[in-house]
C-alpha positions as CSV (number, residue, x, y, z in Angstrom):
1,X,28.5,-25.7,17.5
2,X,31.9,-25.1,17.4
3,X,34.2,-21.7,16.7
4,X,33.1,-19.0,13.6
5,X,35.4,-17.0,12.1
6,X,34.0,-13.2,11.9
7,X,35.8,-11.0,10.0
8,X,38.4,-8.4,12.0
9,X,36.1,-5.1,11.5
10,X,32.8,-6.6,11.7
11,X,30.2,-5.3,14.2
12,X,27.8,-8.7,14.1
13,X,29.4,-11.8,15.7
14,X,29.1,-15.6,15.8
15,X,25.9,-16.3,15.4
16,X,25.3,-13.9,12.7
17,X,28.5,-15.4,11.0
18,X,27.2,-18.6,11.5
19,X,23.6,-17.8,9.7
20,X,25.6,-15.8,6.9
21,X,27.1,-19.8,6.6
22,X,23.8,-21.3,6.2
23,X,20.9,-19.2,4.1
24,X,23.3,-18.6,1.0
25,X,20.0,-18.6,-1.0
26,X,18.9,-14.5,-2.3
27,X,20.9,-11.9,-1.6
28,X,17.8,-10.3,-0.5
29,X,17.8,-8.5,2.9
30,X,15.3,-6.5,5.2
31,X,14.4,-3.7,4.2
32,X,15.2,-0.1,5.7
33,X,12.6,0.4,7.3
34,X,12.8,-2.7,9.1
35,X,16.0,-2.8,10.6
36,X,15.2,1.0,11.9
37,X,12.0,-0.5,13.5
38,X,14.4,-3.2,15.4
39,X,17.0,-0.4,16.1
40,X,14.2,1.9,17.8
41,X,12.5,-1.5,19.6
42,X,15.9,-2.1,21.2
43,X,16.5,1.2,22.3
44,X,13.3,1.9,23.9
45,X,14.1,-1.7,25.5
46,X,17.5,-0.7,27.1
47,X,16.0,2.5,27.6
48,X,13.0,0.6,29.8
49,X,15.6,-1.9,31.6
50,X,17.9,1.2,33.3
51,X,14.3,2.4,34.0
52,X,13.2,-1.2,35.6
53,X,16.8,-1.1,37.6
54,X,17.4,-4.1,35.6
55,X,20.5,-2.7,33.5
56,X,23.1,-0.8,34.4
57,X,22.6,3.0,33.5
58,X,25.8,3.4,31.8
59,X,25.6,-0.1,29.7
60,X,22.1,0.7,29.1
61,X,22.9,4.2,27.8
62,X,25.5,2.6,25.7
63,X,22.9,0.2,24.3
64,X,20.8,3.1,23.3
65,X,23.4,5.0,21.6
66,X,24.2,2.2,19.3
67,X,20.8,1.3,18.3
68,X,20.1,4.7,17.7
69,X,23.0,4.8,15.1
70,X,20.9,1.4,13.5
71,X,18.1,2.7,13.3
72,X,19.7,6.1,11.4
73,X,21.1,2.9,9.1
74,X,24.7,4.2,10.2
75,X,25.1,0.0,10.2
76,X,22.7,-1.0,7.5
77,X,26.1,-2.4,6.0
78,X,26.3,-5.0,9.4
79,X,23.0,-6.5,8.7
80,X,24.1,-9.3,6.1
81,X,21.7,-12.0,6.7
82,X,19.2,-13.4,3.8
83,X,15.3,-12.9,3.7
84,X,15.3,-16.5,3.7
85,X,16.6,-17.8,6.8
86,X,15.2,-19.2,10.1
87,X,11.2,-18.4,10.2
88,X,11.2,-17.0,13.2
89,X,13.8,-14.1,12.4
90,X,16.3,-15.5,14.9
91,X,18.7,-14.7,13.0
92,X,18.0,-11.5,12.5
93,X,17.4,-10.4,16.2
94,X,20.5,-11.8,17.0
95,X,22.2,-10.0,13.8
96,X,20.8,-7.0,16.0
97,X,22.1,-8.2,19.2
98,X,25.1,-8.7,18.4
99,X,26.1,-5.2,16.4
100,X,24.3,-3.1,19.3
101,X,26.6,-5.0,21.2
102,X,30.3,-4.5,19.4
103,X,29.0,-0.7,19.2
104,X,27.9,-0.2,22.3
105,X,31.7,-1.7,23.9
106,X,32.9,0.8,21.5
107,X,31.1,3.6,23.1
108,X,32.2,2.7,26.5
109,X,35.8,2.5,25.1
110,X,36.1,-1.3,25.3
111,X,36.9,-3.7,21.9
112,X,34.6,-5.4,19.3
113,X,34.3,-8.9,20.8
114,X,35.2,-7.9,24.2
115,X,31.6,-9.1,25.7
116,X,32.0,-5.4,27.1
117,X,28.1,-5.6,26.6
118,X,26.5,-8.8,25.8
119,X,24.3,-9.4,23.0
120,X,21.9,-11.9,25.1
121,X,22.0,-11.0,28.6
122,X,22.3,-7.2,27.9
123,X,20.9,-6.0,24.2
124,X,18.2,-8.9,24.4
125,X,17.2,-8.3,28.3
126,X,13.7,-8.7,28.5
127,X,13.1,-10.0,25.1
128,X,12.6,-13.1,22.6
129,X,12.9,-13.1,18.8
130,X,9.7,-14.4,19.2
131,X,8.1,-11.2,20.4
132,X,10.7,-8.6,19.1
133,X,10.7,-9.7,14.9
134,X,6.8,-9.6,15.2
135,X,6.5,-6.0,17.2
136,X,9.2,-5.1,14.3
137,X,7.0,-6.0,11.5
138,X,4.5,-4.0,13.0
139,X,6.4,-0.9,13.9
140,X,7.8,-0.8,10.5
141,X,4.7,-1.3,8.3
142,X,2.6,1.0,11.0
143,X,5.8,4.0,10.0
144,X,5.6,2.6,6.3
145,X,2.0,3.3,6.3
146,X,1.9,6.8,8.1
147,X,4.7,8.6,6.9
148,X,4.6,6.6,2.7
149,X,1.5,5.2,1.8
150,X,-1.4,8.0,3.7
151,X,0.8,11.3,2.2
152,X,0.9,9.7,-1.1
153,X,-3.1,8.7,-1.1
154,X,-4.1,11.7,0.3
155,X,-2.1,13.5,-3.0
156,X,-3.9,11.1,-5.1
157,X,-7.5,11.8,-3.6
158,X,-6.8,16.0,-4.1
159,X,-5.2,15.6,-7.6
160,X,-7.8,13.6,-8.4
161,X,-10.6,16.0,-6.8
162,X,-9.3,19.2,-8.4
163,X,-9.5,17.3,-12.1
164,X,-13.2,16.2,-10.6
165,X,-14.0,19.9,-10.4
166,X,-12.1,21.1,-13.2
167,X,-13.8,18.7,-15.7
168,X,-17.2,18.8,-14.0
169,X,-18.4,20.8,-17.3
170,X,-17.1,17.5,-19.6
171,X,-20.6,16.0,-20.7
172,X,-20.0,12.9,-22.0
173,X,-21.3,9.1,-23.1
174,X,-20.9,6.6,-19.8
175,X,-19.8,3.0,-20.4
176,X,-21.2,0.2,-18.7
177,X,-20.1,-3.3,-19.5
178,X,-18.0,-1.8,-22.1
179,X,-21.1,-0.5,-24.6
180,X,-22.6,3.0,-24.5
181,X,-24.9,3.7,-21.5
182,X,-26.7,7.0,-20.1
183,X,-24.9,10.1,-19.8
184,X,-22.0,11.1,-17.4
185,X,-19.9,14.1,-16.6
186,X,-16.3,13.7,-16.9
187,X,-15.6,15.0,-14.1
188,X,-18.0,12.2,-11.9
189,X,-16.0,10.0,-13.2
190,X,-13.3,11.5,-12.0
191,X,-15.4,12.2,-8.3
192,X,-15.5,8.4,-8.1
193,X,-11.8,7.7,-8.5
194,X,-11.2,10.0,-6.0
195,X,-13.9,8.2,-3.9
196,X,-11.8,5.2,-4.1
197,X,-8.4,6.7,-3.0
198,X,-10.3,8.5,0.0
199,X,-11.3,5.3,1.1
200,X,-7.6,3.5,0.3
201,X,-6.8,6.0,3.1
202,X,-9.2,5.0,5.3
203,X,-8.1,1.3,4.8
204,X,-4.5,2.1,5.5
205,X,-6.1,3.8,9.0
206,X,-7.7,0.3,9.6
207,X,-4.4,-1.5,8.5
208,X,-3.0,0.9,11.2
209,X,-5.5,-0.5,13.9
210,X,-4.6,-3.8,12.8
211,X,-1.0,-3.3,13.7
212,X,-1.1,-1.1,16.4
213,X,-1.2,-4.7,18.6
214,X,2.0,-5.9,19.3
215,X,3.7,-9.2,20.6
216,X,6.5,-8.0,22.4
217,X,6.1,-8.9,26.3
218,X,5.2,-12.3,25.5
219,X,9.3,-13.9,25.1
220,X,9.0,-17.1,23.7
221,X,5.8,-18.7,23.8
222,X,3.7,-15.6,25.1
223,X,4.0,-16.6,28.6
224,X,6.4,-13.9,29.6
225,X,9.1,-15.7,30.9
226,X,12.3,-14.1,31.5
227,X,10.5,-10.0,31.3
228,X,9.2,-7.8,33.5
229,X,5.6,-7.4,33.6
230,X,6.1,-3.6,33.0
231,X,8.5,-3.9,30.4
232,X,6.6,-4.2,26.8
233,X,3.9,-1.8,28.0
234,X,6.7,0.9,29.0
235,X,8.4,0.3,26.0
236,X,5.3,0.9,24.0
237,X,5.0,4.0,25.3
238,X,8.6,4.9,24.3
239,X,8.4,3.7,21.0
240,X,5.2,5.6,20.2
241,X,7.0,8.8,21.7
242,X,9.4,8.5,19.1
243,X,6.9,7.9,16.4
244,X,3.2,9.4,16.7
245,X,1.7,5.8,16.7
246,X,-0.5,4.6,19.3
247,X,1.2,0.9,19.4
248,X,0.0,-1.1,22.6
249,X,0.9,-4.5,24.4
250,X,-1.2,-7.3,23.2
251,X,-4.0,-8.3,25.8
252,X,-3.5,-12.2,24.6
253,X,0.5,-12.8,23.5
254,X,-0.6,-16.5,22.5
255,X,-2.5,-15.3,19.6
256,X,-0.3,-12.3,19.1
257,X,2.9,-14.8,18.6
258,X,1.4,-17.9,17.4
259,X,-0.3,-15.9,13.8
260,X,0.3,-13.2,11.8
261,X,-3.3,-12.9,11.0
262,X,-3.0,-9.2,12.1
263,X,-0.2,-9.2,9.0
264,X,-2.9,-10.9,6.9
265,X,-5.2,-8.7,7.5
266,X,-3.6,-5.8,7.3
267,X,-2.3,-6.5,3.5
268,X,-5.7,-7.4,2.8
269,X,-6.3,-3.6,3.1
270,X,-3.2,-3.4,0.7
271,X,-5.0,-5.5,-1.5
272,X,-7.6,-3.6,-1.8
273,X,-6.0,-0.6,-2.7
274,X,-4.0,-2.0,-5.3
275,X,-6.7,-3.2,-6.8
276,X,-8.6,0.4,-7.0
277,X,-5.2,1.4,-8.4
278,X,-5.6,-0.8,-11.1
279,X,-9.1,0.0,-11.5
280,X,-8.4,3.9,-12.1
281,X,-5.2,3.5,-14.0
282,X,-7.1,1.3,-16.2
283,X,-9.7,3.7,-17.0
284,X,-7.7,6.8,-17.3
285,X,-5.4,5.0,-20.2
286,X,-8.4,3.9,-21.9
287,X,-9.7,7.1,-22.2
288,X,-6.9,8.6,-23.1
289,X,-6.2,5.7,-25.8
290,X,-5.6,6.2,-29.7
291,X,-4.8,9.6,-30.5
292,X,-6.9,8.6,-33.5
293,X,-8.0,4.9,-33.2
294,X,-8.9,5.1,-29.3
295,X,-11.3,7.0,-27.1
296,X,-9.3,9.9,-27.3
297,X,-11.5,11.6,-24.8
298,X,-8.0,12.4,-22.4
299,X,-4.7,13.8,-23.6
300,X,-1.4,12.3,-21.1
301,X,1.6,13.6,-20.5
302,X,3.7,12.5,-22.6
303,X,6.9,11.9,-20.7
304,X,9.1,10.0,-23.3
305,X,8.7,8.0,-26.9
306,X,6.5,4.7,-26.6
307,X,8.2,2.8,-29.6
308,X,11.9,2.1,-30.9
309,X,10.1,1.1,-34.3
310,X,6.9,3.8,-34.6
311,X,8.0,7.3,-35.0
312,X,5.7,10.0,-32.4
313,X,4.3,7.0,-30.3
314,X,3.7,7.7,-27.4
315,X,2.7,5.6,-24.8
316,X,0.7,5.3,-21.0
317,X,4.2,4.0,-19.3
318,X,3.4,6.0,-15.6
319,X,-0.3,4.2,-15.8
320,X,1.5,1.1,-16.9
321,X,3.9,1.0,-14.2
322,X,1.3,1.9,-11.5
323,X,-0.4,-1.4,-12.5
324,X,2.6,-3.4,-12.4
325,X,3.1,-2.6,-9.0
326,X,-0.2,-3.4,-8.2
327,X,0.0,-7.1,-9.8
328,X,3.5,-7.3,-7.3
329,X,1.1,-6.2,-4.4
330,X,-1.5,-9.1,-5.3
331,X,1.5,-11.6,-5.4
332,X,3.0,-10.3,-1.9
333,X,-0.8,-10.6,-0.6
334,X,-0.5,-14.8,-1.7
335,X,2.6,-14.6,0.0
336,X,1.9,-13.3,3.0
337,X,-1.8,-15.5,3.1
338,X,0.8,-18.8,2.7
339,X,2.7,-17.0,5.6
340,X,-0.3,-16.7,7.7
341,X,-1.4,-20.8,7.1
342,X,2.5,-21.6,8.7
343,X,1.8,-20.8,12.4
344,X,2.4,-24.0,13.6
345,X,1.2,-24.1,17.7
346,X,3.0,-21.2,19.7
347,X,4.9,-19.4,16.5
348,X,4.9,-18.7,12.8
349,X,7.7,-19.7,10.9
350,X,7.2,-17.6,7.9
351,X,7.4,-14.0,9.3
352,X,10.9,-12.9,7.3
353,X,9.3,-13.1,4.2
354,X,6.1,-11.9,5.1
355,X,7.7,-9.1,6.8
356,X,9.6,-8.1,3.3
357,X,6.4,-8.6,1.3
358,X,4.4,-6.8,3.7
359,X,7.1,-4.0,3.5
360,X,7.4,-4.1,-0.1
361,X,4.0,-3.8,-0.7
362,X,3.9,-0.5,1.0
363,X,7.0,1.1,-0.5
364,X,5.8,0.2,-3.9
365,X,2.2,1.4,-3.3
366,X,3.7,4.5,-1.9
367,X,6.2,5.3,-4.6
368,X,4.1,4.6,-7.5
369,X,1.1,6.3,-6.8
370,X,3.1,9.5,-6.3
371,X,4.8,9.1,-9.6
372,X,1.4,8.3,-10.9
373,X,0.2,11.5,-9.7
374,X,3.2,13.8,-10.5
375,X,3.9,12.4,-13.7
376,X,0.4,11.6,-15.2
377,X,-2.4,13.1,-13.1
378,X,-2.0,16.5,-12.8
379,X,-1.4,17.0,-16.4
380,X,-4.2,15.3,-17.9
381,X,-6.6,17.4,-20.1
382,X,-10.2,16.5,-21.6
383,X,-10.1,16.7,-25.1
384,X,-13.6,17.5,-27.1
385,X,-14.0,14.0,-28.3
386,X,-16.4,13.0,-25.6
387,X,-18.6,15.8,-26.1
388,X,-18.6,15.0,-29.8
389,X,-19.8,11.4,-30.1
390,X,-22.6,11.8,-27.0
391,X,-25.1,13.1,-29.5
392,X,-24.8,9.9,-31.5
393,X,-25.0,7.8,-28.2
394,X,-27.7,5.0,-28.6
395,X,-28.5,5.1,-24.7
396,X,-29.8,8.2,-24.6
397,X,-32.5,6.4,-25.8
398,X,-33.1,5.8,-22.0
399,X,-34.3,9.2,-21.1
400,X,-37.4,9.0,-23.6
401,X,-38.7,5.9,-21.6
402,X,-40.8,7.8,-19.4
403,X,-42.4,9.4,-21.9
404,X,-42.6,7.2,-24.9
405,X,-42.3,3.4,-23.0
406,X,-39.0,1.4,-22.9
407,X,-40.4,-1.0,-26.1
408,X,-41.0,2.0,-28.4
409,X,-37.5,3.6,-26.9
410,X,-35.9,0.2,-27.5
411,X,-36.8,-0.1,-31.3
412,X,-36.1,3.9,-31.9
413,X,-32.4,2.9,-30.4
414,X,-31.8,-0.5,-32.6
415,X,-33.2,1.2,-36.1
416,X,-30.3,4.3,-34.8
417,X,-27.9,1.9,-34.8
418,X,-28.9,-0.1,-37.8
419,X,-29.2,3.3,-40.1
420,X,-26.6,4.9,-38.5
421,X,-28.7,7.8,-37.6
422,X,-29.1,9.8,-34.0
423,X,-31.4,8.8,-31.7
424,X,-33.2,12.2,-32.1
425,X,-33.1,11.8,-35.4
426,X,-35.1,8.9,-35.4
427,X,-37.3,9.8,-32.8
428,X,-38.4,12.8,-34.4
429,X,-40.0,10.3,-37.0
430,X,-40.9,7.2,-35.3
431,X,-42.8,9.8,-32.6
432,X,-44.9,12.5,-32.3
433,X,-42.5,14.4,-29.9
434,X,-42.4,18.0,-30.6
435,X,-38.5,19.5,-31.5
436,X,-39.4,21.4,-28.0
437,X,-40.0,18.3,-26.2
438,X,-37.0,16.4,-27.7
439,X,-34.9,18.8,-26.7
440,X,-35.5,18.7,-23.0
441,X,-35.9,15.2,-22.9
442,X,-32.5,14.6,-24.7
443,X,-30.6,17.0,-22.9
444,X,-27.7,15.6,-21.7
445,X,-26.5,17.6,-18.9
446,X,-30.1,16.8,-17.0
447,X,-29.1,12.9,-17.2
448,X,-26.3,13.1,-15.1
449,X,-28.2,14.1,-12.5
450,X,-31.0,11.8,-10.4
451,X,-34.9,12.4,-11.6
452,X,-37.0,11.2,-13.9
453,X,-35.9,13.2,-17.1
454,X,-34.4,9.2,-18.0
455,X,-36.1,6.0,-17.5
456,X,-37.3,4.6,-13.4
457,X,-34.9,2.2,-13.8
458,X,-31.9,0.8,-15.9
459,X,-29.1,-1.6,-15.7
């Protein structure tokens, strides 16, 4: 395609150059985490191919040294190409190539450019960009996932638990479809949020599954060609040496290189969480809304002003940006779904882009909930506002069903509301319920708990 110019004290080369030419579109790269996944991928490849007698020991040793060094991001400045470039990652891989390369002939005292070690027949042995940006995606989300996104959900679930316990004495009104219902303890509320992040955890475990499947092996249309037949299982077991995963060679490389549907599915999970984020972020600044005009039944943190205009406003910003990066996570997920629908016959053609989103996703997951649990969980406290307004709760209405019928119960509640009067208050009249008798049957702390102190049934 004719000659490149590369600059004098580059690492990357031609083809790189060449790609730098043609996607002048973002100015958005790969992520971290994803060039150290394709600087570990090819050194457990060169690794593997001194192993296999396939490269020489000292070349291959050179090869490892160098993409060692990318994978510490001693070269993240050498990895220039846009997220928007050829949709297989082509580009990319040979971005890789090519740098491992330069460095490697460094190592072994030859020039940059020398073809001391070549990027194709050397860095690349044994490999396609067809099986190598897919097994990268993998790697790096399967790290992203272990090591970000489990540590900070499994901080969420505990923080979450010890406010559970600690405001387990909190009897206060429930809310279903945004009206008064039966009784609930603040702190079950607070048991079910953590409910939700224990089981974000055990969807990031299944995301883990998802990815633990990986292309490489399969070269350029999952046939193999041009690999050993011990090579991507070998390196598998390098790679997860290095890591703690438990990555393995795909038993059918046509589906593993012709979809993503293992990304898909995996950011489903990431889906899912974000939207249990949203879910408890949601709740926990609604209860803590007002001081005066909300719920007021939590007091936040309050970690800075909330207005330039209203003076000691202060406002849920930590829950706020938790929920922000969930409505990012749902965008990535359309992304990556779009992705998944452009694996045309033996490739997909979207996998830079789904790799950043899928990436993305994680980081923000990861960094958010821990903010949300440093900066806003651990210092909520219950305030005595719940407490207060359960006794003029209509629905507690529910627990003289049993006794009294739910059409007698149901007119006691409406005339409550109408006069503005307790429901014990009324009942006492409209009844011939003993003080004695209302008392247990109105006692709150018995209806948060299953029996049949409140009605057989409710909804």
């Amino acid at each position: 395609m004719g000659e490149m110019s590369v600059p004098a004290d580059a690492y990357y080369g031609a083809s790189t150059a060449r790609a730098l030419e043609n996607f002048p579109i973002s100015g958005m790269r790969f992520p971290r985490q994803f060039i150290r996944a394709l600087g570990l991928i090819k050194k457990a490849a060169a690794e593997t191919n001194v192993e296999l007698g396939l490269l020489d020991p000292r070349i291959g040793g050179a090869i490892a040294q160098a993409a060692q060094e990318v994978a510490d991001g001693k070269l993240d400045d050498q990895f220039v190409l846009d997220i928007f470039q050829t949709g297989s990652g082509t580009s990319t891989n040979m971005n890789a190539n090519e740098v491992i390369a330069n460095r490697a002939a460094e190592i072994m005292g030859a020039q940059r450019g020398s073809r001391a070690v070549h990027p194709n027949d050397q860095v690349n042995l044994c490999q396609s960009s067809n099986d190598v940006i897919p097994t990268a995606i993998h790697l790096a989300a399967s790290l992203g996932i272990q090591e970000e996104l489990i540590p900070a959900l499994t901080a969420l679930r505990d923080a979450l638990g010890e406010k559970s316990r600690e405001f387990m004495p909190v009897v206060k009104t429930g809310r279903t479809h945004l009206q008064d219902a039966t009784p609930i303890r603040l702190g079950q509320e607070f048991r079910g949020y953590s409910g939700q992040a224990e089981r974000g955890i055990r969807r990031c475990r299944a995301a883990l599954a998802e990815l633990s499947e990986v292309a490489l092996g399969g070269t350029a249309v999952g046939t193999g060609i041009n690999s050993h037949p011990e090579f991507a299982s070998r390196v598998c077991s390098r790679l997860n040496a290095m890591t703690g995963l438990q990555l393995t060679e795909s038993e059918n490389h046509f589906q593993a290189q012709s979809t993503i549907d293992s990304v898909v599915q995996a950011h489903g999970s990431l889906n899912t969480i974000a939207v249990s984020l949203i879910k408890i972020a949601n709740d926990i600044r609604w209860l803590g809304s007002g001081p005066r005009a909300g719920f007021g039944e939590l007091t936040l943190p309050e970690v800075q002003p909330g207005s330039s205009i209203m003076p000691g406003k202060v406002n849920p910003v930590i829950a706020e940006a938790l929920t922000m990066v969930c409505a990012q996570v749902m965008g990535n997920n359309t992304t990556i779904t779009i992705a998944g629908q452009s694996s045309s016959f033996e490739l997909n053609v979207m996998m830079p882009v789904a790799s950043r989103s899928l990436l993305e996703s994680i980081s923000l997951l990861s960094a958010a909930t821990r903010n949300f649990v440093q900066r806003l969980v651990v210092g909520l406290k219950a305030t005595g506002k719940g407490p207060e307004m359960l006794e003029r709760g209509l629905a507690i209405a529910t627990a003289l069903v049993p006794t009294i019928g739910y059409d007698i119960s149901a007119e006691i509640s409406k005339e409550a509301l109408k006069s503005g009067r307790t429901i014990r208050e009324v009942a006492r009249e409209r009844t011939k319920l003993s003080d004695e008798e209302l008392n247990r049957l109105l006692n709150p702390d018995a209806m948060t708990e299953p029996g049949l102190t409140g009605a057989p049934g409710a909804g």
